[in-house]
C-alpha positions in Angstrom: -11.1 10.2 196.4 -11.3 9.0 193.1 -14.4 9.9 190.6 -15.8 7.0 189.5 -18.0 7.6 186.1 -21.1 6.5 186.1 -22.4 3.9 183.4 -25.4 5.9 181.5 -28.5 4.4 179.5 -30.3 6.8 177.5 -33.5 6.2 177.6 -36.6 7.2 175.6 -40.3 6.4 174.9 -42.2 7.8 172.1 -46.0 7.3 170.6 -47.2 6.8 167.4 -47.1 10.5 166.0 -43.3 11.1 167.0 -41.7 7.9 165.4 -39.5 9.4 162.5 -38.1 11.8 165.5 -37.4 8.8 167.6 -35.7 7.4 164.5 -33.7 9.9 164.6 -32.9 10.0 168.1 -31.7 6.9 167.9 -30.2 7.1 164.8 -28.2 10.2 166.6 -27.3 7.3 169.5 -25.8 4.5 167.3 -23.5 6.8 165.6 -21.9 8.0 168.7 -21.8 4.5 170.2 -24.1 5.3 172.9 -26.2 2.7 174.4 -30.0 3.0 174.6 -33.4 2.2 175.5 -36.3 3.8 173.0 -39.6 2.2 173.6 -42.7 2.6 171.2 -45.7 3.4 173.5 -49.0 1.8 171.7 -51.7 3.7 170.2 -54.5 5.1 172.6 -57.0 8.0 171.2 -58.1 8.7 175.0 -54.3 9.8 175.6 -53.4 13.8 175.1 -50.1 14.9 174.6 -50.2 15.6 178.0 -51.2 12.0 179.4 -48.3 10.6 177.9 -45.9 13.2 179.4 -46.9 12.5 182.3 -45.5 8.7 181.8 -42.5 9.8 182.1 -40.7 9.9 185.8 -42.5 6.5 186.0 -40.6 5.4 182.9 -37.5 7.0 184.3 -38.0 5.2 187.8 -39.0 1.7 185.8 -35.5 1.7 183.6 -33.4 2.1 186.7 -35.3 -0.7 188.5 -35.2 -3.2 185.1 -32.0 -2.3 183.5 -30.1 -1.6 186.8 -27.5 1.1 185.1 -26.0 3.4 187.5 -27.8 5.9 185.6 -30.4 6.9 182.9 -30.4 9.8 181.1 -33.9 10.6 179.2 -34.1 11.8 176.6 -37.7 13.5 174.9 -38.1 11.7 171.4 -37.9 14.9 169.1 -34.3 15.3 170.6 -31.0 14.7 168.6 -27.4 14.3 170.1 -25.1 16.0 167.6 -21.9 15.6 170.0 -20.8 13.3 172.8 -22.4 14.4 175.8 -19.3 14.2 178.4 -21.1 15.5 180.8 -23.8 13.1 181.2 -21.6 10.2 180.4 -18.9 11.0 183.2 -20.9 12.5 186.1 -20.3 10.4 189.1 -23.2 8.7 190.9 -21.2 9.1 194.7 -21.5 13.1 194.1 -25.1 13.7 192.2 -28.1 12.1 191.8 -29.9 13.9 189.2 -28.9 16.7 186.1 -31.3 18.8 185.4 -30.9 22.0 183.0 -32.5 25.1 185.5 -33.8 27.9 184.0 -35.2 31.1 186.0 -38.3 29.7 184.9 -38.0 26.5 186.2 -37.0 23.2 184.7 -37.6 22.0 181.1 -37.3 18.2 181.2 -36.5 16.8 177.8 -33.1 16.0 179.7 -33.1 14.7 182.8 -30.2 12.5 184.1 -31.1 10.4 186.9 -28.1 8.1 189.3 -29.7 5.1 191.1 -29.8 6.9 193.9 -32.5 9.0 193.0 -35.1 6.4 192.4 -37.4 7.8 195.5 -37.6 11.5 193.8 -39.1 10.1 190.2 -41.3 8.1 192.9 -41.8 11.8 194.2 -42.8 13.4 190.5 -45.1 10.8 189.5 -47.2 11.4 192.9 -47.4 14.7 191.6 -51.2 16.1 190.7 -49.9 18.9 188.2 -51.3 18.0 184.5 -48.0 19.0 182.7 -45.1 16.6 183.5 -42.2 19.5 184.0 -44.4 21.0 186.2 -44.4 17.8 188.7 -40.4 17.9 188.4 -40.4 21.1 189.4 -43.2 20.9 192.1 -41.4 17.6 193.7 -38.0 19.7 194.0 -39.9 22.3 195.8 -41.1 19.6 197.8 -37.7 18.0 198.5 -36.3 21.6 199.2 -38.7 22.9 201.4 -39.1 19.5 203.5 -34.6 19.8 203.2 -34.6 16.6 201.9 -30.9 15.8 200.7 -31.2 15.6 196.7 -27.7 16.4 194.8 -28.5 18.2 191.7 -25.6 18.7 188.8 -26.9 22.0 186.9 -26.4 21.1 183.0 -25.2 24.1 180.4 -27.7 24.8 178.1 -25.9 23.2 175.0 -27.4 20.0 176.9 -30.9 21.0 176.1 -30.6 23.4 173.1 -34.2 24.9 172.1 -33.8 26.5 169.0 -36.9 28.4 169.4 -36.5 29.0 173.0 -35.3 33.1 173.2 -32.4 33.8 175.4 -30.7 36.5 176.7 -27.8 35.6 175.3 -28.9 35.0 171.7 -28.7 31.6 169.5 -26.1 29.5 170.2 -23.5 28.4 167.1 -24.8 24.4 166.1 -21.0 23.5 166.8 -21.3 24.2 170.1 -24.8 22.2 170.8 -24.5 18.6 172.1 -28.1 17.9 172.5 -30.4 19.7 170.2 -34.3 19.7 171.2 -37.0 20.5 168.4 -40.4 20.8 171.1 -42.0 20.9 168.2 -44.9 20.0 170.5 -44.5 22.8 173.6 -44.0 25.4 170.8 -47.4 24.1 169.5 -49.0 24.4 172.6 -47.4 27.6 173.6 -48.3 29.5 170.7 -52.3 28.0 171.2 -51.9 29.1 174.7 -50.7 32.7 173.5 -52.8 33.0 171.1 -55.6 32.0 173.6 -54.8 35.1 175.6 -55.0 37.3 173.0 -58.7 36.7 171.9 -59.7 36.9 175.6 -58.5 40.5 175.6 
C-alpha cells in the first residue's frame, strides 16, 4: 500500500506576554516554507498561565474542524523550528492519528501532532478536570488505553521537542541535530517555584 503524506498546518496560539516568542516561531515557519496558523489570544487578567493551557486541545480540535488539513501539528509559542521537521510533515494519516513525544514521565505537549482522525481524543482532553493541560493529554490516553479504545500513536525522537533545560540521561543534544527547539521558559518558572516550595516546607 502506498504511504500517502499527510498535509500538516502548524498551529499555534499565544497571549499577550509571549508575543516576541510567537514572532519567532513564526518567523522560524516562513523561512522553511511551512504553512501556519498563529493566533493572538486577547488580554484577560482573570486568566493564569494555566487557564490558557488549558485552551489548547480545544484549539487543536477547532483548527482541524475550520481549516480541514489532514493534520495539525501544534506548536507551544516559545518554540522554534531550526530544521525541517520530516517527520511531522510525512507521517501518514491512514497509519497514525496523533505524535506525541513520551517520556517515562509522561507526555510534554508543546508538540503534539494530531491526523483528522483524532478529532474525538482532543474532544477527550478538553473533558478532562486536571488543572495543567499535559496532564489531561496524558489522563485521556490512560482513558483511551484502559477503556482499549483504538488510538494510533507515532512516538516522536526527542530532537522534536528539544528542552534545553530538561536533564537527560543521555546528556545535551548537539543544536545541529535539534529540529524543534523548546525554551519552557514558563514550566521552568513554575518548576523551580514548585521546588523551591518544597524546600521551605521542610
Amino acid at each position: 500500500m502506498t504511504k500517502v503524506p499527510a498535509k500538516t498546518l502548524f498551529v499555534s496560539y499565544f497571549t499577550p506576554s509571549y508575543r516576541e516568542q510567537a514572532k519567532r516561531l513564526t518567523k522560524s515557519l516562513d523561512r522553511l516554507n511551512l504553512e501556519h496558523h498563529v493566533e493572538a489570544m486577547e488580554a484577560n487578567d482573570a486568566m493564569t498561565w494555566p487557564d490558557w493551557c488549558r485552551r489548547r486541545s480545544a484549539f487543536i480540535g477547532k483548527c482541524l474542524a475550520d481549516y480541514a488539513p489532514d493534520a495539525v501539528c501544534w506548536l507551544d509559542a516559545d518554540c522554534e523550528v531550526l530544521r525541517r521537521p520530516d517527520v511531522l510533515m510525512d507521517l501518514p494519516t491512514m497509519r497514525y492519528d496523533v505524535a506525541v513525544w513520551p517520556r517515562p514521565s509522561g507526555v510534554v505537549g508543546g508538540v503534539l501532532w494530531a491526523a483528522q482522525s483524532s478529532a474525538w481524543f482532543w474532544s477527550i482532553v478538553d473533558g478532562m478536570t486536571d488543572r495543567d493541560e499535559d496532564a489531561r493529554v496524558n489522563a485521556a490516553l490512560r482513558y483511551v488505553r484502559e477503556k482499549k479504545i483504538p488510538l494510533r500513536v507515532y512516538p516522536l525522537e526527542p530532537s522534536y521537542q528539544y528542552i534545553p533545560w530538561l536533564r537527560r540521561l543521555e546528556g545535551p543534544m548537539p543544536l545541529k541535530d535539534v529540529v524543534i527547539l523548546h525554551y519552557a521558559d514558563e514550566t521552568r518558572r513554575q518548576a523551580e517555584k514548585a521546588k523551591m516550595g518544597r524546600r521551605g516546607r521542610r
